[in-house]
Structures are given as structure tokens and as C-alpha cells.
C-alpha positions as a Markdown table, in Angstrom:
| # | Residue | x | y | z |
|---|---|---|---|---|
| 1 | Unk | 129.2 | 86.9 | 133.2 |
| 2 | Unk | 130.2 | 84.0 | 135.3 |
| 3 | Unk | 130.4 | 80.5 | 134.0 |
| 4 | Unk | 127.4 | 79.0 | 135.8 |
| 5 | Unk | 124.9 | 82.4 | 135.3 |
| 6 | Unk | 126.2 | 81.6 | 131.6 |
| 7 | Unk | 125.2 | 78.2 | 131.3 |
| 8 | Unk | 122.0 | 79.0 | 133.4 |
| 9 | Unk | 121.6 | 81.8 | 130.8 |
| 10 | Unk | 122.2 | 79.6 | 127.4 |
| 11 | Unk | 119.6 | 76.9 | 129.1 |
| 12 | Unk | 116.6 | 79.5 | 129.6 |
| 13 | Unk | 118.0 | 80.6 | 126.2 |
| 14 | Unk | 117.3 | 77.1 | 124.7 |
| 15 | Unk | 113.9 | 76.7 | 126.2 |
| 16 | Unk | 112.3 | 80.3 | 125.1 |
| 17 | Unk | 113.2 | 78.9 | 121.3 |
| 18 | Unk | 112.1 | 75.6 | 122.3 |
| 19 | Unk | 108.2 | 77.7 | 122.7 |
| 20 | Unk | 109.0 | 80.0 | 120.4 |
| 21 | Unk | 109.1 | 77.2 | 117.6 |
| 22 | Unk | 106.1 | 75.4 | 119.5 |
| 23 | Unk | 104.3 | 78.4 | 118.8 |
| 24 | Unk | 104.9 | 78.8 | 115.4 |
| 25 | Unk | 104.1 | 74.6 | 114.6 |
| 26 | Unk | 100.9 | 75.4 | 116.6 |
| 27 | Unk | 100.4 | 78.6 | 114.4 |
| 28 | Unk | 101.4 | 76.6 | 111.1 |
| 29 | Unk | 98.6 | 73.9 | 111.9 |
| 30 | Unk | 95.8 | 76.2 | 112.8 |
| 31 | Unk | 96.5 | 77.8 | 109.2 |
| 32 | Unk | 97.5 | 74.3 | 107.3 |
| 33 | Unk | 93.9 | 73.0 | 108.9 |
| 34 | Unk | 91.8 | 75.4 | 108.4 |
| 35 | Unk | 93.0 | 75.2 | 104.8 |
| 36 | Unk | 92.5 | 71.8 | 104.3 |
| 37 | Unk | 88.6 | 72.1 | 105.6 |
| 38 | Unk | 88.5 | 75.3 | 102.9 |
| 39 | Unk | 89.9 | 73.3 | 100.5 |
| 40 | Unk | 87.9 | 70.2 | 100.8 |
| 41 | Unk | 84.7 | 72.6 | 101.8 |
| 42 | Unk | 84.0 | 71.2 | 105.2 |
| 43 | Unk | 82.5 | 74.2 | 106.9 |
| 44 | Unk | 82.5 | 73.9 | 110.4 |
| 45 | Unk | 78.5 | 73.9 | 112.0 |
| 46 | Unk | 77.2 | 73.4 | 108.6 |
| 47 | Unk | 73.9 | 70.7 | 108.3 |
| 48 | Unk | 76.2 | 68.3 | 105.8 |
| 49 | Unk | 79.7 | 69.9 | 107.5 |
| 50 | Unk | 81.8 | 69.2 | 110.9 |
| 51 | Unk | 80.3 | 70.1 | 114.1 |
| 52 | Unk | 81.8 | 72.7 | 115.7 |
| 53 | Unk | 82.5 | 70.0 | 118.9 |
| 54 | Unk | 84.4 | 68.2 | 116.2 |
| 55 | Unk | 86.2 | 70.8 | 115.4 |
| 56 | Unk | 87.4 | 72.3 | 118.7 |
| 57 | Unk | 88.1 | 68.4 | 119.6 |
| 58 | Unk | 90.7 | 68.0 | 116.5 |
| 59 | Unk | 91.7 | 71.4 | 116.3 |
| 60 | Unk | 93.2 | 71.5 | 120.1 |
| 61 | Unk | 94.1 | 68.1 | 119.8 |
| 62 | Unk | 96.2 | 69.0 | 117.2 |
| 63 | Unk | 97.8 | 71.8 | 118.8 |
| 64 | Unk | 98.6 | 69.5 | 121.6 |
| 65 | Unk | 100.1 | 66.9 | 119.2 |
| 66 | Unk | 102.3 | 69.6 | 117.1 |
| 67 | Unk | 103.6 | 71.3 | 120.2 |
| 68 | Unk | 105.0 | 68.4 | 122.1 |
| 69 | Unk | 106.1 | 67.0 | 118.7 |
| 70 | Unk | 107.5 | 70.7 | 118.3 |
| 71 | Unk | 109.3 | 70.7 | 122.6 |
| 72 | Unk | 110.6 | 66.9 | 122.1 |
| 73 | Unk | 112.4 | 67.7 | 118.6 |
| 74 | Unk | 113.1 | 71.7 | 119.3 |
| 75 | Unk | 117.2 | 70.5 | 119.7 |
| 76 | Unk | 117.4 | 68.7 | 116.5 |
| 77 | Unk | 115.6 | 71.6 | 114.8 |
| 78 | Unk | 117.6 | 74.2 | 116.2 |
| 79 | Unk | 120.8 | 72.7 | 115.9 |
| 80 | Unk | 119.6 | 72.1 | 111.8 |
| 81 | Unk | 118.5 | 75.8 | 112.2 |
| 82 | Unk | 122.4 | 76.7 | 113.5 |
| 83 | Unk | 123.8 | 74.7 | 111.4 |
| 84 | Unk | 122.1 | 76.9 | 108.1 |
| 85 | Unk | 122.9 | 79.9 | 110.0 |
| 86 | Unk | 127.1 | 79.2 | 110.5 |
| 87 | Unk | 127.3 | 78.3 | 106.5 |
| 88 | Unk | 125.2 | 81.5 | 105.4 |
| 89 | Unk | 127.3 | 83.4 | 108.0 |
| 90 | Unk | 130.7 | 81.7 | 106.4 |
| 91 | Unk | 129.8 | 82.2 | 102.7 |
| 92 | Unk | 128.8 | 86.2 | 103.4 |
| 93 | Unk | 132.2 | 86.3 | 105.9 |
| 94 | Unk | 133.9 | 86.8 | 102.4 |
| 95 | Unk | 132.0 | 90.0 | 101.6 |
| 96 | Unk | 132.6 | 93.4 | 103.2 |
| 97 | Unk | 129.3 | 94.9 | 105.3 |
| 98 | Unk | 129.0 | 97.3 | 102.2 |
| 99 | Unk | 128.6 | 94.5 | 99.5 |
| 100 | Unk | 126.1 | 92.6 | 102.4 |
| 101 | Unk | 124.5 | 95.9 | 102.4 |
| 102 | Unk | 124.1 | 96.9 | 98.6 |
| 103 | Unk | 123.6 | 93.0 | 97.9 |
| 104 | Unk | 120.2 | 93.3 | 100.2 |
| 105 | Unk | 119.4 | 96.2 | 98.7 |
| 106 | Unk | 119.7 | 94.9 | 95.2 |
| 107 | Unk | 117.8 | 92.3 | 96.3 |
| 108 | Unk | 114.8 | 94.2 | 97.7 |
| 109 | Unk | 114.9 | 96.5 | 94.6 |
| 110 | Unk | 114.3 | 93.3 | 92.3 |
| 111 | Unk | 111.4 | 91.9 | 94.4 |
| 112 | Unk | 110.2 | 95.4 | 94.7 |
| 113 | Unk | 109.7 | 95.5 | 90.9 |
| 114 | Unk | 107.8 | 91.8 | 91.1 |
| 115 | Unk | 105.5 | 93.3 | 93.2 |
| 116 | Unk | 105.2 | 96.6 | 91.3 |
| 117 | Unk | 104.3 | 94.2 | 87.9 |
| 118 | Unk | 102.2 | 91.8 | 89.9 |
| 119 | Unk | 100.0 | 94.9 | 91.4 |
| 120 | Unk | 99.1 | 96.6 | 88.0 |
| 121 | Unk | 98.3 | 93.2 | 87.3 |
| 122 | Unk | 96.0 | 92.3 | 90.1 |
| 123 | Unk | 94.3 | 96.0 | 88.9 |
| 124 | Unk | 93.9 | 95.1 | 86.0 |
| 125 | Unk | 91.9 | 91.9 | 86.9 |
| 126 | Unk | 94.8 | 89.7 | 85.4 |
| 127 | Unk | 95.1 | 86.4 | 87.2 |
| 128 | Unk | 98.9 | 85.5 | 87.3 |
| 129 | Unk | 99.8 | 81.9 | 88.2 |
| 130 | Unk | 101.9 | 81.0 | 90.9 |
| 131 | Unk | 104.6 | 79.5 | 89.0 |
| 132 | Unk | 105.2 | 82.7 | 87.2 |
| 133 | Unk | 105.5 | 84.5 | 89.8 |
| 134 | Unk | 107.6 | 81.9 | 91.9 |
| 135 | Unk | 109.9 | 82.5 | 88.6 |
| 136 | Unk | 109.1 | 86.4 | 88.7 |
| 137 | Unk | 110.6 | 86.4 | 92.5 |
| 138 | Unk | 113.6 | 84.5 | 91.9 |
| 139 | Unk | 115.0 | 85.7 | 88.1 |
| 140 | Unk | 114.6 | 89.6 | 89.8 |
| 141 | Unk | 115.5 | 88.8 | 92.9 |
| 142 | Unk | 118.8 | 87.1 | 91.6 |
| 143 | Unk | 119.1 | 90.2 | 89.3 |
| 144 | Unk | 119.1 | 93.1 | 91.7 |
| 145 | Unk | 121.1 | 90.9 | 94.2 |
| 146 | Unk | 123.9 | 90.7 | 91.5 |
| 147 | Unk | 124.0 | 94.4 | 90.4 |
| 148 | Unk | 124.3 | 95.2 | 94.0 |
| 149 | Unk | 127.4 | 92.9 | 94.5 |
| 150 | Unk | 128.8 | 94.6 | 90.9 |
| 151 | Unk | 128.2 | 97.9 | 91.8 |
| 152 | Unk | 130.1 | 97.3 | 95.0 |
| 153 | Unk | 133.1 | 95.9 | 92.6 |
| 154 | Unk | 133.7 | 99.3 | 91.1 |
| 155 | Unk | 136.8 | 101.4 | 92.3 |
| 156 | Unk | 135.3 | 104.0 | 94.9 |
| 157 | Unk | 136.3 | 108.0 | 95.0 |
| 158 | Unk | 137.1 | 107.6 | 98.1 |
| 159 | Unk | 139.8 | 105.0 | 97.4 |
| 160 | Unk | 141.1 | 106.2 | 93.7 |
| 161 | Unk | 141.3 | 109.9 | 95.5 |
| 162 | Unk | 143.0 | 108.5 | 98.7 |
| 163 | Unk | 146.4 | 108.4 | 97.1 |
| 164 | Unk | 145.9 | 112.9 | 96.9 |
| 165 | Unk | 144.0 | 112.9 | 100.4 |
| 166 | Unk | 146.8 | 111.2 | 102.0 |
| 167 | Unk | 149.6 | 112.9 | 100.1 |
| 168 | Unk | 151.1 | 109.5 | 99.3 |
| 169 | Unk | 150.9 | 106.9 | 96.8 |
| 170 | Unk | 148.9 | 103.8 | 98.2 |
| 171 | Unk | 150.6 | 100.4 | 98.0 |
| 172 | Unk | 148.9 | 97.5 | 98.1 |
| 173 | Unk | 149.8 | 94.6 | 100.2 |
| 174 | Unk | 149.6 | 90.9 | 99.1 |
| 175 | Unk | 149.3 | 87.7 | 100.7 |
| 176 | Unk | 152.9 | 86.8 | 100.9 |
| 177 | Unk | 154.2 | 89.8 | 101.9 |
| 178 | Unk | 151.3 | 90.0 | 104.9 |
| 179 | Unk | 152.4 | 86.1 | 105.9 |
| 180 | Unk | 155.9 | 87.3 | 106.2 |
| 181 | Unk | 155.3 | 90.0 | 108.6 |
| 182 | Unk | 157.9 | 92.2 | 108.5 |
| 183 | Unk | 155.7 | 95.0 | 106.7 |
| 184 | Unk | 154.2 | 95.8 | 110.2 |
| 185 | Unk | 157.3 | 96.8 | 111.6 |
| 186 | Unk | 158.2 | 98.5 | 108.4 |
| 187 | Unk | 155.4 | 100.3 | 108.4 |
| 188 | Unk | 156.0 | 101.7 | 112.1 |
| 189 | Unk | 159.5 | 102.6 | 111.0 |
| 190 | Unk | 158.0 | 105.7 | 108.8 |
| 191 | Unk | 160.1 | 104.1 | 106.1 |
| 192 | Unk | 157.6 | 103.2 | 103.8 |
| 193 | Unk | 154.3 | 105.3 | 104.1 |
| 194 | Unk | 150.9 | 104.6 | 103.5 |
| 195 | Unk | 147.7 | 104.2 | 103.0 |
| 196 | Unk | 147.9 | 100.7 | 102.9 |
| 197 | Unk | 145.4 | 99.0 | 101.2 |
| 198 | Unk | 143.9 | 95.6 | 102.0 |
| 199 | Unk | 141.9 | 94.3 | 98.9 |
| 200 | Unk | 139.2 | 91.6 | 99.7 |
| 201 | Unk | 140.1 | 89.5 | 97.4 |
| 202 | Unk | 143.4 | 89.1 | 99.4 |
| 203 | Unk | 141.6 | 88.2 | 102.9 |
| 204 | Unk | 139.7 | 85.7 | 101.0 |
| 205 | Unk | 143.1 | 84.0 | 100.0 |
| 206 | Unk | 144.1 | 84.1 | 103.4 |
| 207 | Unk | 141.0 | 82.3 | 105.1 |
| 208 | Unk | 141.5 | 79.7 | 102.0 |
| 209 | Unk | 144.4 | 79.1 | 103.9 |
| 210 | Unk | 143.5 | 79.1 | 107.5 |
| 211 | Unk | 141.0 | 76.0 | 105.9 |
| 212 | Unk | 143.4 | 74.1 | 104.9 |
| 213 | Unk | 144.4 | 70.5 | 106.3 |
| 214 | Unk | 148.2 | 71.6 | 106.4 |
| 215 | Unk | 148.7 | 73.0 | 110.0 |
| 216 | Unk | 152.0 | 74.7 | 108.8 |
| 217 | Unk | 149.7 | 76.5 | 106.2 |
| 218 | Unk | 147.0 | 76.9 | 108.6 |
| 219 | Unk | 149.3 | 78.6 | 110.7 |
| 220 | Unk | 150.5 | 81.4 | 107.7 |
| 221 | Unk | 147.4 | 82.0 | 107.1 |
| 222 | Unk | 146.7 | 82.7 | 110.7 |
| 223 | Unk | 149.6 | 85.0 | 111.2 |
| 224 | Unk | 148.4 | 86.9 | 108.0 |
| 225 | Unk | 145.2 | 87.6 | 109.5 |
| 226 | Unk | 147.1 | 88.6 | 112.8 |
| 227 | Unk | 149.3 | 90.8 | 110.9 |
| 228 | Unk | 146.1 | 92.8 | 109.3 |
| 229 | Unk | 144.7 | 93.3 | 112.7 |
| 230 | Unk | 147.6 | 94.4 | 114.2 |
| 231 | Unk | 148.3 | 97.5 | 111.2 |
| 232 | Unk | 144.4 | 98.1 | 111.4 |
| 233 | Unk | 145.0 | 99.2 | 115.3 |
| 234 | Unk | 148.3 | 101.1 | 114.4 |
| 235 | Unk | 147.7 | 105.3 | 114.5 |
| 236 | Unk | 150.7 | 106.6 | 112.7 |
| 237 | Unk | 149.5 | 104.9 | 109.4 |
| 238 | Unk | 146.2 | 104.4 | 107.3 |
| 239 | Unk | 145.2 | 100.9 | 106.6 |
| 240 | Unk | 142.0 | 100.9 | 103.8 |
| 241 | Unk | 140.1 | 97.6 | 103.0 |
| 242 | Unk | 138.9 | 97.6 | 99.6 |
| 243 | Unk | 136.1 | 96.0 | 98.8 |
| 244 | Unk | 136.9 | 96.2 | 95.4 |
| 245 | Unk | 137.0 | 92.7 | 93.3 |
| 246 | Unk | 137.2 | 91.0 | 89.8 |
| 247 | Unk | 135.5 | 88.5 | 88.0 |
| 248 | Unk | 137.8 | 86.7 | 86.6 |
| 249 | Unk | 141.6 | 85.8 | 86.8 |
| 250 | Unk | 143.9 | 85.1 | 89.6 |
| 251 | Unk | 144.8 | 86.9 | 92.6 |
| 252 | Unk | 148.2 | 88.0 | 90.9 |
| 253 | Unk | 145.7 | 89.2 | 88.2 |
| 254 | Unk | 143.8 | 90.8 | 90.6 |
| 255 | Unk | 146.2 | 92.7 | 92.3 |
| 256 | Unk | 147.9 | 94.1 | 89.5 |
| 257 | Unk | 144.6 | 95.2 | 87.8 |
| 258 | Unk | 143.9 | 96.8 | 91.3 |
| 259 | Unk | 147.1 | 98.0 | 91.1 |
| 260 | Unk | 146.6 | 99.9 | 87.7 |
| 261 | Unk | 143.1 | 101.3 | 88.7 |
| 262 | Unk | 143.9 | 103.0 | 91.8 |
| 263 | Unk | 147.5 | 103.9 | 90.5 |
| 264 | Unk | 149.0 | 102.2 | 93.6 |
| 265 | Unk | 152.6 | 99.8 | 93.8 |
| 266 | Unk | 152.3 | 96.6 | 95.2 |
| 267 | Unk | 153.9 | 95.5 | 98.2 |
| 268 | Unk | 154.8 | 91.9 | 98.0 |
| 269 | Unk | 157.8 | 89.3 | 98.3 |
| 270 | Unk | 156.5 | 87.0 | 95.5 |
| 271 | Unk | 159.6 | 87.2 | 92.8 |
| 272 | Unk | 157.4 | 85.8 | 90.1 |
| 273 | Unk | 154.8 | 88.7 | 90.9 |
| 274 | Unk | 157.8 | 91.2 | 90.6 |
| 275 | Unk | 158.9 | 90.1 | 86.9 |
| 276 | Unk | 154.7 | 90.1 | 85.6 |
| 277 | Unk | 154.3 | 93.4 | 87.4 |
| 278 | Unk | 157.5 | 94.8 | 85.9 |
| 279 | Unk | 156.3 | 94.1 | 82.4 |
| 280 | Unk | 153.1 | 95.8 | 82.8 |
| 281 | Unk | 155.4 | 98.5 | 84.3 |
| 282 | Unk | 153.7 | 99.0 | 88.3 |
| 283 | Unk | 156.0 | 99.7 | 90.8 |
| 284 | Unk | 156.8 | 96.5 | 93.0 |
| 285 | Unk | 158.4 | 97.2 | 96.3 |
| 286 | Unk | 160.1 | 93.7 | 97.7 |
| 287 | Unk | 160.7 | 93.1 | 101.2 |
| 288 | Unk | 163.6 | 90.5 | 100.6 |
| 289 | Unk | 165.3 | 93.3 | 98.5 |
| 290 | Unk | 164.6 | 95.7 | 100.8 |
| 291 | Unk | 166.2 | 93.3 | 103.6 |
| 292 | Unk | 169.0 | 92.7 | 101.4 |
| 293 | Unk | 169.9 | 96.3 | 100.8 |
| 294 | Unk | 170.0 | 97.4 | 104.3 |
| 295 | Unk | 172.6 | 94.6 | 105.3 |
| 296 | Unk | 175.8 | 95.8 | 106.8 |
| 297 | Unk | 178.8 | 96.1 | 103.9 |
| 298 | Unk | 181.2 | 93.9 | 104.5 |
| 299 | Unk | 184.6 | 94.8 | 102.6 |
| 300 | Unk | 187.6 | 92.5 | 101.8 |
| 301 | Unk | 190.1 | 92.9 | 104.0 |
| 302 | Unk | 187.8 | 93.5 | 107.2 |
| 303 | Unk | 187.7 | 91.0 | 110.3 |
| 304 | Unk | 185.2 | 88.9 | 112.2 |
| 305 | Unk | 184.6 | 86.5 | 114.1 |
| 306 | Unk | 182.2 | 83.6 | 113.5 |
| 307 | Unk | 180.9 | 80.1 | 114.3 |
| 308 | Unk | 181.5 | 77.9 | 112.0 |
| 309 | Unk | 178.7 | 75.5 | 111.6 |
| 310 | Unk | 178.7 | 73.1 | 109.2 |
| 311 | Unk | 180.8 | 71.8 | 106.2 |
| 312 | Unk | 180.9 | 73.9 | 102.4 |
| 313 | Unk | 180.5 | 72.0 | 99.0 |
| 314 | Unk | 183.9 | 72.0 | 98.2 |
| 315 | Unk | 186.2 | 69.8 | 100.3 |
| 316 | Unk | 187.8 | 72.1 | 103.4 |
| 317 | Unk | 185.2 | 74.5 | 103.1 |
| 318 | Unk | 183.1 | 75.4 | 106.4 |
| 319 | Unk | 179.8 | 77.4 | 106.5 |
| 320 | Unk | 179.3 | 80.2 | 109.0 |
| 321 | Unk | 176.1 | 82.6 | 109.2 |
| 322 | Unk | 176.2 | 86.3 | 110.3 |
| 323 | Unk | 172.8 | 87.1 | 112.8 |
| 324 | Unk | 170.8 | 88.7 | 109.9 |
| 325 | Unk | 171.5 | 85.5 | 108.0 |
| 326 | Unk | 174.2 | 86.2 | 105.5 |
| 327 | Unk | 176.2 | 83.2 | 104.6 |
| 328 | Unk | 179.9 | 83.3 | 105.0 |
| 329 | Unk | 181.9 | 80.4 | 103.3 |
| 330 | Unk | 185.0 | 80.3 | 105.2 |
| 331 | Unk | 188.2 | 78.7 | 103.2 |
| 332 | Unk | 190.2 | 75.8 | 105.0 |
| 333 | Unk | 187.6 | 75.5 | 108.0 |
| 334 | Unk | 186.8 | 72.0 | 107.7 |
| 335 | Unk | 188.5 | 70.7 | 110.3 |
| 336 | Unk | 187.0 | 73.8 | 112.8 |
| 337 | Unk | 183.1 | 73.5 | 112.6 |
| 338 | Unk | 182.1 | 73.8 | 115.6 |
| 339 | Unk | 184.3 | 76.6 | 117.0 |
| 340 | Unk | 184.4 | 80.5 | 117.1 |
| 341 | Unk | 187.5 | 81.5 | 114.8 |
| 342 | Unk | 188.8 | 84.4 | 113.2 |
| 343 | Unk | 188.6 | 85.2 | 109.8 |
| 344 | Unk | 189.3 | 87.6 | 107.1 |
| 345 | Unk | 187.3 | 88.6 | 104.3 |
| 346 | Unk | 188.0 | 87.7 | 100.6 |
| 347 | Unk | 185.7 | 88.7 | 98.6 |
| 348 | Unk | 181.8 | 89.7 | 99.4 |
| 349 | Unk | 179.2 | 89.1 | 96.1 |
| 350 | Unk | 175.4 | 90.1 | 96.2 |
| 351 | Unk | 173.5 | 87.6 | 94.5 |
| 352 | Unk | 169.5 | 86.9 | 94.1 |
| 353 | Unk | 169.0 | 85.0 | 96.8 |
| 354 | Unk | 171.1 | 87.7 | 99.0 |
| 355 | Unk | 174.6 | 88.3 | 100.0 |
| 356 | Unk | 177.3 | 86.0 | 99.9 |
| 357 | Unk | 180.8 | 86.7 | 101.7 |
| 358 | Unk | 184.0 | 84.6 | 101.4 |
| 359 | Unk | 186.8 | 84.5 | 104.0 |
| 360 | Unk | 189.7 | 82.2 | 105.3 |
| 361 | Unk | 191.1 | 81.4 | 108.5 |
């Protein structure tokens, strides 16, 4: 739609609610003035009552009153009205459809009984009074609206049976691990197969994220959410988003409990994860190890040459990096940084941050 058909549009848009909620103030003060008149037994064309004259005269004056009060203030009102609407929309954007779903059902299901009690009750000629069953509405509405969201927290067939259906295991993907990327093009490699699973729970940590006030974080988080829409439109693997949640603990809890239910490993590159997850013995597979094990070998004795970029610890020393990132501490280079030199290797040690070579000029 063009720009000016789309403003054109938004404006008629604007003034059909602007009636719309004229009509409904109107509609209100028929029903709120007629009630008052009930309630204070003016009867309309009765000998001690309102004439009917004065009646039509305040009635339609009214509506006059209530509908430009209702046209003059319809912006205000909506943009309250829009307001409501984005913060119920953002606190249910952390629910799948199927929790949404079984929470409304839940929901109806508890009012349904309120008005199944409050029925038999009306047949049986028992007056109930309205705070009861304001009270009645809301303690079973809250109930069936909670068993719907904690039936939706159990672990599904479809995604404890997945692991057999798929004829994989299923490996769950965290929040670091998803921020770092790399498991997309992993994943494409064939290397590592699926279904991947994408827990809730997870997604919720990454819009936390996306929130927050740091733009470098705000940034992660947004390249996390990139990353799960870009393995979601993938075809040579299976991406699942569970729905599937806890009620207490943190998301490290979370994951491993996940983890133990659906009998999946957890993909992740969170070392303090790794050692937690090994004690409760679930599979952990770690990008950075996996990064660091597919490194070239380099042997003692071998030949390259490098850049030398900046100086060691110890005096003489220079600093070089291959392109995947290895380090290479170059003996007697101090007085080369800068240059392209040749080296030869001395000795090549695989530590936990990586691998670490030594050479000299």
C-alpha cells in the first residue's frame, strides 16, 4: 500500500473508532440513566414522575453531551486503550500460542463452573450476593487459568518421543551458545544433527536481554533471536520450540532438568554449565572445544610465517596470531613487531583457553 493511501487509511481508521466509542458512551448513558430513574423510581409519564417531554429533552441531550465529550477525547482514550493492549501483548509475547490457548481455556473452564454453581443456585431460589460472586469469578477464573498454564509445563509425547521419530538424540541449545552463532553453521555442516530444541524459557532470557540499557547486550540478544530465525527457516534440520517450563530455579536449572526429562545433551559454551552438567552426568557438547579440536596441528619443527604484533610478557618475546586465532609466542621478536618473519616451531601445548604454540626466529 502506498504511503499516502496508508496514512489516508490509518486516518479513516482513527475516525470509525472515534464513533465506534461514541456509540458505546451513548449506549453506556442510555443504560446508566435509565437506571438511575429505576433506581430512584422516577417513572417516566407517571402523575408524581417525569414527563415524558422531560425525558426525551435530557435523555437526547445527554447523548449529545456524551458523544462529543466521547469525539473530542476519542485520541486520549484510544491511545490509553493502545497503550493496555501493547503491555497485555508484551507480557503474553513470553508464552507460546499453546499455553495462550490452554490458559483461555482454563480460564473459561473456571468461569464455566461459576456459572454452573450460580445457576442451580438461581433454581433453587437462592439469592447470591454480588460480592460472592465477584470473588466466585475471580478465585475460579484464576484457578482454571493456572492449571491451563501447568498443564502446558508438562513434557509433551511429541517432544519426549522426538528423540526415536528423528532417529537422533535431541540437544538443546542455550543462550550463550545461540548468541555465539556458530551453531547455525554447524548445524548446516551435518556435523552435529538434530532436532534442536529451543526451550521457552531460553527465548525469554534472550528478550531480557534485548531490554536491557546496555546496547552491546542489546545487540547479543538481538543476534540470538536472529540466529533462532535463521535455523527455524533451515530444511536439512529440525528446530522444536518447547514450550515446556519450570517453576522454580534458574535457567542453568532449567535446562539441565529439561535436559534429563527429554533425555537430550545440551549444547552450550557456558564452562561453568559444563562442570554442573557433568556432575549430574548429561552430555554437554561445547562449541569452544569443538573449535579447539578441529584447529590445524602444528608440530615442532614445522615452519611459518607470521606477523608479529605486539610484545610477550617476558622481555624479547613478540606475540603473533594464526587466522583462526591461535596465539604464537615467538622467542627473540621484540625488536620485529610489526613485520612478517619466519619462524620455527618449539613446542605447541593445548591449554583451556585453547592452543598455545611457541617458536623463534
Amino acid at each position: 500500500m502506498p504511503k499516502r493511501e496508508k496514512k489516508q487509511f490509518s486516518r479513516l481508521a482513527l475516525w470509525i473508532a472515534r464513533i465506534a466509542l461514541g456509540a458505546a458512551f451513548i449506549i453506556i448513558w442510555w443504560w446508566l440513566y435509565n437506571s438511575i430513574l429505576g433506581w430512584t423510581g422516577v417513572k417516566p409519564g407517571a402523575e408524581h414522575g417525569m414527563s415524558r417531554s422531560l425525558y426525551l429533552i435530557t435523555l437526547f441531550s445527554g447523548f449529545l453531551l456524551v458523544g462529543a465529550v466521547a469525539l473530542l477525547s476519542g485520541p486520549a482514550i484510544l491511545a490509553v486503550l493502545f497503550a493496555i493492549y501493547k503491555t497485555i501483548e508484551k507480557a503474553l509475547s513470553h508464552y507460546t500460542g499453546r499455553q495462550v490457548f490452554m490458559g483461555i481455556v482454563g480460564l473459561i473452564a473456571g468461569l464455566g463452573v461459576v456459572a454452573l454453581v450460580i445457576g442451580i443456585l438461581l433454581i433453587s431460589r437462592v439469592n447470591t450476593p454480588l460480592p460472592v460472586t465477584i470473588f466466585a469469578c475471580l478465585f475460579f477464573g484464576f484457578i482454571g487459568l493456572m492449571l491451563g498454564l501447568r498443564r502446558m509445563s508438562e513434557p509433551s509425547s511429541k517432544e519426549r518421543g522426538h528423540a526415536a521419530a528423528a532417529g537422533g538424540i535431541p540437544k538443546i541449545l542455550d543462550s550463550s551458545v545461540l548468541i555465539d552463532g556458530r551453531i547455525l553453521d554447524v548445524a548446516k555442516t551435518g556435523f552435529v544433527d538434530g532436532p534442536f530444541i529451543i526451550p521457552a524459557f531460553i527465548i525469554d532470557e534472550l528478550r531480557r536481554i534485548t531490554d536491557n540499557a546496555d546496547a552491546l547486550k542489546r545487540n547479543r540478544g538481538k543476534r540470538g533471536i536472529d540466529i533462532i530465525n535463521s535455523m527455524q527457516q533451515e530444511k536439512n534440520f529440525e528446530v522444536i520450540m518447547s514450550a515446556q517450563d519450570y517453576d522454580e530455579g534458574d535457567t542453568d536449572f532449567k535446562l539441565l532438568k529439561l535436559a534429563g526429562d527429554l533425555k537430550a545433551k545440551i549444547i552450550t559454551n557456558d564452562y561453568n554449565l559444563n562442570k554442573v552438567a557433568a556432575l549430574k552426568e548429561i552430555q554437554v557438547l561445547n562449541i569452544n572445544e569443538l573449535n579447539n579440536a578441529i584447529k590445524p596441528i602444528a608440530l615442532p619443527g614445522e615452519k611459518m610465517r607470521v606477523k608479529l604484533v605486539k610484545e610477550g610478557r617476558e622481555a624479547g618475546q613478540a606475540v603473533a596470531y594464526l587466522e583462526d586465532g591461535t596465539m604464537i609466542v615467538v622467542e627473540n621478536g621484540g625488536k620485529n613487531i610489526g613485520q612478517e618473519v619466519d619462524i620455527t616451531i618449539t613446542t605447541a601445548l593445548q591449554t583451556a583457553a585453547g592452543r598455545l604454540i611457541f617458536g623463534r626466529i
